[in-house]
C-alpha positions as a Markdown table, in Angstrom:
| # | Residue | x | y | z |
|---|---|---|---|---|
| 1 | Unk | -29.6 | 41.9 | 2.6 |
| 2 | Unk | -26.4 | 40.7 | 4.7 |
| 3 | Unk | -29.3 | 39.5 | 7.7 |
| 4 | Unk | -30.8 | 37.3 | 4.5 |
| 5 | Unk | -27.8 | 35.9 | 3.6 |
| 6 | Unk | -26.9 | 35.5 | 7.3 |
| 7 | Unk | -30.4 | 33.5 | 7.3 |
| 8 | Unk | -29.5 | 31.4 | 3.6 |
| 9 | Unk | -26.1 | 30.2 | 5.2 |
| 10 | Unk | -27.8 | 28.8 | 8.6 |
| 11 | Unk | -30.2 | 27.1 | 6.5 |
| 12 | Unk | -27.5 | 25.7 | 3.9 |
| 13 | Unk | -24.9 | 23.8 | 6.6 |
| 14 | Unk | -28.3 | 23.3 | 8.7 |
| 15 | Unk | -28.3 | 19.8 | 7.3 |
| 16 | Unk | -24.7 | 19.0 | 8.0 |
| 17 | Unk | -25.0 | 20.4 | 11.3 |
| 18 | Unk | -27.7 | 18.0 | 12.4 |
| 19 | Unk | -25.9 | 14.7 | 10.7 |
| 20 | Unk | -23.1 | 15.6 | 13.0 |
| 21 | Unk | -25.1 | 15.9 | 15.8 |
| 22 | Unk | -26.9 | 12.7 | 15.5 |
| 23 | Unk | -23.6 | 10.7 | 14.4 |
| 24 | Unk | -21.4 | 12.2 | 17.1 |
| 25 | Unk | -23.8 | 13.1 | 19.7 |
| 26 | Unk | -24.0 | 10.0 | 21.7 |
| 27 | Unk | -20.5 | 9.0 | 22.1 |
| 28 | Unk | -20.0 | 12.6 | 23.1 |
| 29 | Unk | -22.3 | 12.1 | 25.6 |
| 30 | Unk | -21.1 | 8.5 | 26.6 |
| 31 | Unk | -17.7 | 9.7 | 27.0 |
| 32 | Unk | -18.4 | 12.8 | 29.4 |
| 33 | Unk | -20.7 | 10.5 | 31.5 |
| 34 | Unk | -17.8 | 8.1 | 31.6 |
| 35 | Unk | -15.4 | 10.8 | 32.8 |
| 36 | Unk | -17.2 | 11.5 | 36.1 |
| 37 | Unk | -17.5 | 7.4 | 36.6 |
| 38 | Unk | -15.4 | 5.0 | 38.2 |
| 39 | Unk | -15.9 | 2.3 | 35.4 |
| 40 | Unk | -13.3 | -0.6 | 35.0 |
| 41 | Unk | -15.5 | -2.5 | 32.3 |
| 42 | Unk | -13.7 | -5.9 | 32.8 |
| 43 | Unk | -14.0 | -5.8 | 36.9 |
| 44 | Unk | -17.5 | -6.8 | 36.7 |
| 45 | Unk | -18.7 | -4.2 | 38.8 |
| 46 | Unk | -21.0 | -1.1 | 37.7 |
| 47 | Unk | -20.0 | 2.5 | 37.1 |
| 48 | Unk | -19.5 | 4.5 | 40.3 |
| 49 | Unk | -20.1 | 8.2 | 40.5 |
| 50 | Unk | -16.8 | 9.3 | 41.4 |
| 51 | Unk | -16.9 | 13.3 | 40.5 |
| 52 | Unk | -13.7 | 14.6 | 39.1 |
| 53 | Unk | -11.5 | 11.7 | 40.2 |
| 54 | Unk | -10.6 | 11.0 | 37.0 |
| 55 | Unk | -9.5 | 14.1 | 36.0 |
| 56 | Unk | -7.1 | 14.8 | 39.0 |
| 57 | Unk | -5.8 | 11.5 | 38.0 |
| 58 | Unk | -5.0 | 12.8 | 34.6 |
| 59 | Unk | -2.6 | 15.6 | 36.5 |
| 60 | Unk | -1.5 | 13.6 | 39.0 |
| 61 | Unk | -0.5 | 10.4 | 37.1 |
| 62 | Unk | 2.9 | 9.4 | 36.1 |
| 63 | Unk | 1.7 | 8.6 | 32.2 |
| 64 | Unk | -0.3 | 11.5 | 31.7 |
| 65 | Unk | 1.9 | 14.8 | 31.1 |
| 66 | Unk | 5.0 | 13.2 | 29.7 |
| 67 | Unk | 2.4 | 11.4 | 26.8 |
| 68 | Unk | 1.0 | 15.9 | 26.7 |
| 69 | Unk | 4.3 | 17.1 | 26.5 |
| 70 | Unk | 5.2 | 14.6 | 23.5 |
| 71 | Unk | 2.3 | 15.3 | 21.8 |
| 72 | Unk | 2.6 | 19.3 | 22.2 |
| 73 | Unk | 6.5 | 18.5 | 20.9 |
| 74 | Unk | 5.1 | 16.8 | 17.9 |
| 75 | Unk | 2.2 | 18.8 | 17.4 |
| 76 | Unk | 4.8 | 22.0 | 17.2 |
| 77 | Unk | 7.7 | 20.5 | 14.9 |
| 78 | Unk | 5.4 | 18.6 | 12.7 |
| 79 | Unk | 3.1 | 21.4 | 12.0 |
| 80 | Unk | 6.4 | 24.2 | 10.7 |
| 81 | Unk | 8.0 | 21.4 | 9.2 |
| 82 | Unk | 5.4 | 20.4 | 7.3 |
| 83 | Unk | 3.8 | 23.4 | 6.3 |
| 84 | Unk | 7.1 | 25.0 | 5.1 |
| 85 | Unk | 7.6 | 22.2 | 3.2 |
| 86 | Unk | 4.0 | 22.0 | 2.4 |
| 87 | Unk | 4.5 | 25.8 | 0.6 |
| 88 | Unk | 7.4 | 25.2 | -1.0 |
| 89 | Unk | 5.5 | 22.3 | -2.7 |
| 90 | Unk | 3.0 | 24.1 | -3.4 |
| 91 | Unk | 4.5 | 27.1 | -4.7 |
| 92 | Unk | 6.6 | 25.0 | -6.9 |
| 93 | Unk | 3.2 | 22.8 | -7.8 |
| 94 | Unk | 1.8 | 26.3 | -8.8 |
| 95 | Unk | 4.2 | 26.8 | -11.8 |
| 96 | Unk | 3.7 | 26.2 | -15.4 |
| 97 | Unk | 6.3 | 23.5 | -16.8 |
| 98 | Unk | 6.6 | 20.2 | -18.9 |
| 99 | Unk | 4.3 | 16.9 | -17.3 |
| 100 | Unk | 3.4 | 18.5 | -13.8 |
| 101 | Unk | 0.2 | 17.0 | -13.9 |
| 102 | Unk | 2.4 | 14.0 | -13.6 |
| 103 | Unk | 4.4 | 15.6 | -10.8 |
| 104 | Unk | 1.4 | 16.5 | -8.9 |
| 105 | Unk | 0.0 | 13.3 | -9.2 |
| 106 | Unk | 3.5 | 11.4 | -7.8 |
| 107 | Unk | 3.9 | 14.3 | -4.7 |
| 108 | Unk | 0.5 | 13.4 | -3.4 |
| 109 | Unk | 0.5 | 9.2 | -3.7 |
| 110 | Unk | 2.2 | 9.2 | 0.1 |
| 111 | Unk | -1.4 | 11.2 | 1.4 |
| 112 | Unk | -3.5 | 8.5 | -0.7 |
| 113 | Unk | -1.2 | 5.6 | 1.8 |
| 114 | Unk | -3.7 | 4.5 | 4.9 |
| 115 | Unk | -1.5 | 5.9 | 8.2 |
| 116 | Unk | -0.5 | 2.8 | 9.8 |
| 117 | Unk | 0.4 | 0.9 | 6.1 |
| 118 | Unk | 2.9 | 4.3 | 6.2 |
| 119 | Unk | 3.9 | 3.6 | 9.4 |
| 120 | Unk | 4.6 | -0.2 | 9.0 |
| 121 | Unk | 6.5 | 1.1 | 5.2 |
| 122 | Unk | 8.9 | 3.1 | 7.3 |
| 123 | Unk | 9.4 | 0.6 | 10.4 |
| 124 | Unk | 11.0 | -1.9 | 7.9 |
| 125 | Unk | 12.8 | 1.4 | 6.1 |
| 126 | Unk | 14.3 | 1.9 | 9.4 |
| 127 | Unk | 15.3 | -1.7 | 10.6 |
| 128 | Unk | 19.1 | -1.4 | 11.7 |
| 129 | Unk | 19.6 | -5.0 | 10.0 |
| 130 | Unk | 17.8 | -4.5 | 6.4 |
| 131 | Unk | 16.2 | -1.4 | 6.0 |
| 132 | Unk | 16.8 | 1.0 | 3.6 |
| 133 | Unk | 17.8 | 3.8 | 5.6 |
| 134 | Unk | 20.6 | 1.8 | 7.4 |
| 135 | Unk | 21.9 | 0.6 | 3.7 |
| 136 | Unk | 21.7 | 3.8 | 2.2 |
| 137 | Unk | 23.8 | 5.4 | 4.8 |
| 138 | Unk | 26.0 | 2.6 | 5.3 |
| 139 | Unk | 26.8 | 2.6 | 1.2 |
| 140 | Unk | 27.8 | 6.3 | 1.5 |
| 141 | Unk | 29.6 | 5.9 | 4.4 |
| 142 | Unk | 27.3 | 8.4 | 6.0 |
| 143 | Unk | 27.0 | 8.5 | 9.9 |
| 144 | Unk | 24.3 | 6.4 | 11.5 |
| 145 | Unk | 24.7 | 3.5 | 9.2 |
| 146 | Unk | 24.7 | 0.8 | 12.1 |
| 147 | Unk | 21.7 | 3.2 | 14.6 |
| 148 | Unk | 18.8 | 1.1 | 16.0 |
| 149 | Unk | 16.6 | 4.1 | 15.4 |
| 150 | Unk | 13.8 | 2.7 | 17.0 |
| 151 | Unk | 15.5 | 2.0 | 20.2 |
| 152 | Unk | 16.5 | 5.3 | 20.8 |
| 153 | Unk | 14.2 | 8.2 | 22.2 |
| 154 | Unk | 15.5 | 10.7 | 20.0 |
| 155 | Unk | 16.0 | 8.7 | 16.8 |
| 156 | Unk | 12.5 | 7.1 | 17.7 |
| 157 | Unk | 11.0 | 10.6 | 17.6 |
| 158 | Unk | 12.9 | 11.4 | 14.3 |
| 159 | Unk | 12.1 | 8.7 | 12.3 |
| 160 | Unk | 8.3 | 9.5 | 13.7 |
| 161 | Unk | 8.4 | 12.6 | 12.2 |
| 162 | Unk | 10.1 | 11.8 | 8.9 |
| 163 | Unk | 7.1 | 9.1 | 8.4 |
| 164 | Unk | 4.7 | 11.7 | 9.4 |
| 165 | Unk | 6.0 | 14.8 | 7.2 |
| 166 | Unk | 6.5 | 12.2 | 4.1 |
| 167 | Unk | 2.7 | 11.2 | 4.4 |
| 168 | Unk | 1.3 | 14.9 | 5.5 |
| 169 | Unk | 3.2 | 17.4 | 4.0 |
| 170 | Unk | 1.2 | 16.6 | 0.5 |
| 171 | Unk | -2.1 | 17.4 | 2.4 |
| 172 | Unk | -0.8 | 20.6 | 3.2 |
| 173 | Unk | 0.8 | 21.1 | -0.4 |
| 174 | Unk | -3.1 | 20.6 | -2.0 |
| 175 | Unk | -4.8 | 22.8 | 0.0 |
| 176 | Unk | -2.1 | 25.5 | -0.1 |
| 177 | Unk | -2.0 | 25.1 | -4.4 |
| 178 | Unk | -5.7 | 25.2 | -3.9 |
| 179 | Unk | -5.3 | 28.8 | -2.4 |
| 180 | Unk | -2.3 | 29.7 | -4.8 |
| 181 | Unk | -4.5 | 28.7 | -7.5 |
| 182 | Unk | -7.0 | 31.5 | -6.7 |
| 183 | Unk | -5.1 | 34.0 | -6.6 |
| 184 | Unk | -5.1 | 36.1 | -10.0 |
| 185 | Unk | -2.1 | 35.9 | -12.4 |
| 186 | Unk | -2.6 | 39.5 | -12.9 |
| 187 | Unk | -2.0 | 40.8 | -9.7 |
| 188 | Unk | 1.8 | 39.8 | -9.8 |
| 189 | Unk | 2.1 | 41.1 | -13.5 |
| 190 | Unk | 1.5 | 44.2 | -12.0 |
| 191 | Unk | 3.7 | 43.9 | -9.2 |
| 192 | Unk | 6.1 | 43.0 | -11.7 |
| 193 | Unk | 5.6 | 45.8 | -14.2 |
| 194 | Unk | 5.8 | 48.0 | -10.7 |
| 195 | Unk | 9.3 | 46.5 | -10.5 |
| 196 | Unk | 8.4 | 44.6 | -7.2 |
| 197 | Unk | 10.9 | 41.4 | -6.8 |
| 198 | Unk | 9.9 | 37.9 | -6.2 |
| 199 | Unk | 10.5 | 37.9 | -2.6 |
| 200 | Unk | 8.4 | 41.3 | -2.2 |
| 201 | Unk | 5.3 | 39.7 | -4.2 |
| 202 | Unk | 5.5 | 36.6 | -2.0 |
| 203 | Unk | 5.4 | 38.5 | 0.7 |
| 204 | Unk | 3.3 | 41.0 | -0.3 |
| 205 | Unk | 0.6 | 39.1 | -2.3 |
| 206 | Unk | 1.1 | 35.5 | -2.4 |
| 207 | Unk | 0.9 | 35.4 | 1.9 |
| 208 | Unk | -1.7 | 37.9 | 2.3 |
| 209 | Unk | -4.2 | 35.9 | -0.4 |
| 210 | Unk | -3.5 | 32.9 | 0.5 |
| 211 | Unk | -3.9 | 33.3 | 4.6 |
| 212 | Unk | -7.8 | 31.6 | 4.4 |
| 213 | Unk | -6.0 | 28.6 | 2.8 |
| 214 | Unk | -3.5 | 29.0 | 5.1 |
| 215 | Unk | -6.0 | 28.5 | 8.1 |
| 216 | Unk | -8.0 | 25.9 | 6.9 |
| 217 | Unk | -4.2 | 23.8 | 6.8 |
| 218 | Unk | -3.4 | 24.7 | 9.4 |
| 219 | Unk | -6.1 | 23.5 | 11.8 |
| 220 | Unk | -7.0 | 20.3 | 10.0 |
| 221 | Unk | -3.1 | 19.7 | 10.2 |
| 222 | Unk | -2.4 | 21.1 | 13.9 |
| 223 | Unk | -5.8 | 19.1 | 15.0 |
| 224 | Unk | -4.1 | 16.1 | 13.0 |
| 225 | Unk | -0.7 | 16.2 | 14.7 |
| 226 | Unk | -2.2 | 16.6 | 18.0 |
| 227 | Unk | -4.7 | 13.5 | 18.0 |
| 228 | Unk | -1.3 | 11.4 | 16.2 |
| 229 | Unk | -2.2 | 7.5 | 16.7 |
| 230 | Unk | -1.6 | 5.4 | 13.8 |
| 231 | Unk | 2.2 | 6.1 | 12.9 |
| 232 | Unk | 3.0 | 5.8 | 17.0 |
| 233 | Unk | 1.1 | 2.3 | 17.4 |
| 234 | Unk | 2.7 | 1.2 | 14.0 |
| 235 | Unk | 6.3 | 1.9 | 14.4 |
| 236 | Unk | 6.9 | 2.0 | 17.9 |
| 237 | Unk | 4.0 | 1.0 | 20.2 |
| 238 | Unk | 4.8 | 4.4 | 22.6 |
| 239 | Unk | 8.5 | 2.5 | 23.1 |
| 240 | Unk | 11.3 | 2.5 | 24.1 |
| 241 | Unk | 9.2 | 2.3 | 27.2 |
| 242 | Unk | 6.7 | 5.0 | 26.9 |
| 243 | Unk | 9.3 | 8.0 | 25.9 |
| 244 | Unk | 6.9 | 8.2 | 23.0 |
| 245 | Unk | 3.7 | 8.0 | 24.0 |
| 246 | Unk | 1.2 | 10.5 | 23.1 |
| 247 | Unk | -2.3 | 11.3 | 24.6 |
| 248 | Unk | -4.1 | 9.3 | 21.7 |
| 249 | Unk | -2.3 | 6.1 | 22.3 |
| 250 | Unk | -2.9 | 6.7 | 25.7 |
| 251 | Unk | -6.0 | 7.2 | 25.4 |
| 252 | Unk | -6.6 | 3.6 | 23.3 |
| 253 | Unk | -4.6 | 1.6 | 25.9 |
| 254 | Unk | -7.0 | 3.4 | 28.6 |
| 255 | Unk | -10.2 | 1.9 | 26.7 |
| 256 | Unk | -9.0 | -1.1 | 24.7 |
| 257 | Unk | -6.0 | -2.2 | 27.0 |
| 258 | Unk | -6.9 | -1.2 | 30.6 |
| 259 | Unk | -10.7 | -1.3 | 30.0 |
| 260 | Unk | -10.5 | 1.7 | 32.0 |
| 261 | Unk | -13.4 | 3.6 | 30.6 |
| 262 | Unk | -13.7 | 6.2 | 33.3 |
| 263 | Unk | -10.0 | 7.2 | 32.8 |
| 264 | Unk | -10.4 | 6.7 | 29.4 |
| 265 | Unk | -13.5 | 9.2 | 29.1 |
| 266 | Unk | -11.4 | 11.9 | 31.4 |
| 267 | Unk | -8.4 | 11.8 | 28.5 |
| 268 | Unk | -10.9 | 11.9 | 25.3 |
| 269 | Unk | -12.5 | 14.7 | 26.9 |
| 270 | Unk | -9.9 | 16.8 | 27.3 |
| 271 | Unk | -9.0 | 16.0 | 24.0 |
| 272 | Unk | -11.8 | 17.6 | 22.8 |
| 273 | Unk | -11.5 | 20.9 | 24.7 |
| 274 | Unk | -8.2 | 21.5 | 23.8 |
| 275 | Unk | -8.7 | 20.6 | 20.0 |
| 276 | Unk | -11.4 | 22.9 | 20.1 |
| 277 | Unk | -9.6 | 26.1 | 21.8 |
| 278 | Unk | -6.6 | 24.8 | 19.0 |
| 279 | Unk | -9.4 | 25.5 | 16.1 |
| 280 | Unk | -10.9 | 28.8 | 17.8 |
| 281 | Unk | -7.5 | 30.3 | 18.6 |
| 282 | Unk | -6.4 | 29.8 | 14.6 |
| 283 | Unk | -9.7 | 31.5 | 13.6 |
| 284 | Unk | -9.4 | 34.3 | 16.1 |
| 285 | Unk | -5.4 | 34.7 | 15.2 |
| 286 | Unk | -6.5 | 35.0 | 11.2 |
| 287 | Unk | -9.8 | 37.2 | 11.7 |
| 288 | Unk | -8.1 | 40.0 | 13.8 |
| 289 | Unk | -4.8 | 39.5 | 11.3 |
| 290 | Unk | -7.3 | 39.9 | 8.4 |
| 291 | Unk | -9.0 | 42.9 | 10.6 |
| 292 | Unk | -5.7 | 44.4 | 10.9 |
C-alpha cells in the first residue's frame, strides 16, 4: 500500500516536474555553460573556455563577498523579524472578533504591492526634504527628523528592511493562519480544561502543529530574502557606493550593465547551489525535529 501511494504521488507532480524542466532547463544550462566561458557579450569577440576562472574571480574580487556578507545580513534579520511579526499576525488573524475579514483583507494589501512600486513608495516616505518619515518625526520632535536615510549605510540598510518587512511580513502572516487554521479548536479546549495556560498551549500545541507551515515560510521567505533585487535597485541602486549591494543586484549589473556573461553565469550559479542547500537544510532541520 505505502509503495502504491509512493507510486500515485510520482505520477501526480510528474506533470509539474516536467513543465519545470522544460521552462527552466535551458537557461540552467545556458548559465552553467556561461560560467566556465570568458564571454564579454559587447566585446565582439566569442566565448573562451576559460575553466573555473570565473569562479576564483568571484572569491577573489573586491565586489563579491561584501555584496554575500550583505545579503547573508539581510537574509538573517529579515527572515526573525518578519516571521515573529508574521506569527503575531497570524495568531492575532486566527481569533474570532467584530469585521476581521476586513482586517485580514487591509494586513495583506502591502503583499498584493509589485516589489519595486513598494520600494519606490518608501524612497519618497524616506526623502529627508518631504517624506513622511522625516515629517512625522520632525512633528513629534522625535530624533532623526532632519537624517538623509538613504545616504547613510546604516540608515540605508534600515529603511531597506522596514520596506521589506512592511511588504513580506503579510506573506508570512497567510501561510502561518493557513497552518493555525488547521489545527483543531478542540485540542486547546482540552488543554484548557487540563488547566494548561496560554503560553503552555502555544508552546505546546500551537508550535508543534504548526511546524509544516512553519517550513514552507520559512524557505519561500529565507530563499526570498536571499535573492532580494527589487527593493535594493528601487530605493538605493546598491549606494552609498556599493555598501548595499547584494549578490542579486550584482548579479543584474554583471549581465545587463557589464555584459559580462561569464562572470555573470559564475554568480547565478552559485546562487542556485546555495538556495538549494538553504531549502534542503530547512527540510532536514524539520524532518529529524519532527523525528525527534
Amino acid at each position: 500500500m505505502l509503495a502504491s501511494d509512493r507510486r500515485l504521488g510520482y505520477a501526480l507532480v510528474a506533470p509539474t516536474v516536467i513543465v519545470l524542466v522544460v521552462i527552466t532547463g535551458y537557461p540552467l544550462a545556458y548559465n552553467l555553460w556561461n560560467s566556465f566561458h570568458n564571454y564579454v557579450v559587447t566585446s565582439g569577440q566569442p566565448a573562451t573556455f576559460n575553466g573555473l576562472a570565473n569562479y576564483a574571480r568571484l572569491f577573489h574580487g573586491h565586489s563579491f563577498l561584501p555584496a554575500l556578507e550583505n545579503t547573508a545580513g539581510f537574509t538573517v534579520v529579515s527572515v526573525v523579524v518578519e516571521t515573529a511579526i508574521g506569527l503575531a499576525l497570524a495568531l492575532a488573524l486566527n481569533r474570532p472578533f467584530r469585521g476581521r475579514g476586513a482586517v485580514r483583507a487591509a494586513v495583506f494589501i502591502p503583499w498584493a504591492v509589485p516589489t519595486v512600486v513598494s520600494g519606490m513608495l518608501w524612497k519618497s516616505m524616506f526623502d529627508p526634504q518631504q517624506g513622511f518619515v522625516n515629517y512625522v518625526l520632525r512633528a513629534l520632535h522625535l530624533p532623526g527628523g532632519h537624517v538623509t536615510w538613504l545616504a547613510n549605510t546604516g540608515t540605508a540598510w534600515g529603511a531597506i528592511l522596514v520596506a521589506d518587512a512592511w511588504r513580506n511580513t503579510p506573506f508570512m502572516a497567510i501561510l502561518l493562519l493557513a497552518g493555525l487554521q488547521v489545527i483543531p479548536a478542540e485540542i486547546y479546549e482540552a488543554a484548557r480544561i487540563d488547566g494548561a495556560t496560554a503560553w503552555q498551549s502555544f508552546r505546546r500545541i500551537t508550535l508543534p502543529m504548526l511546524k509544516p507551515a512553519l517550513m514552507v515560510a520559512l524557505i519561500f521567505r529565507t530563499l526570498s530574502a536571499f535573492l532580494i533585487y527589487d527593493v535594493v535597485y528601487a530605493m538605493t541602486s546598491g549606494g552609498p557606493g556599493s555598501s548595499t549591494d547584494v549578490l542579486s543586484y550584482l548579479d543584474w549589473r554583471a549581465f545587463l550593465v557589464q555584459s559580462d556573461f561569464g562572470y555573470g553565469g559564475a554568480v547565478a550559479v552559485f546562487l542556485i547551489i546555495v538556495c538549494l542547500a538553504i531549502a534542503a537544510a530547512y527540510v532536514r532541520a524539520f524532518r529529524v525535529e519532527t523525528v525527534r
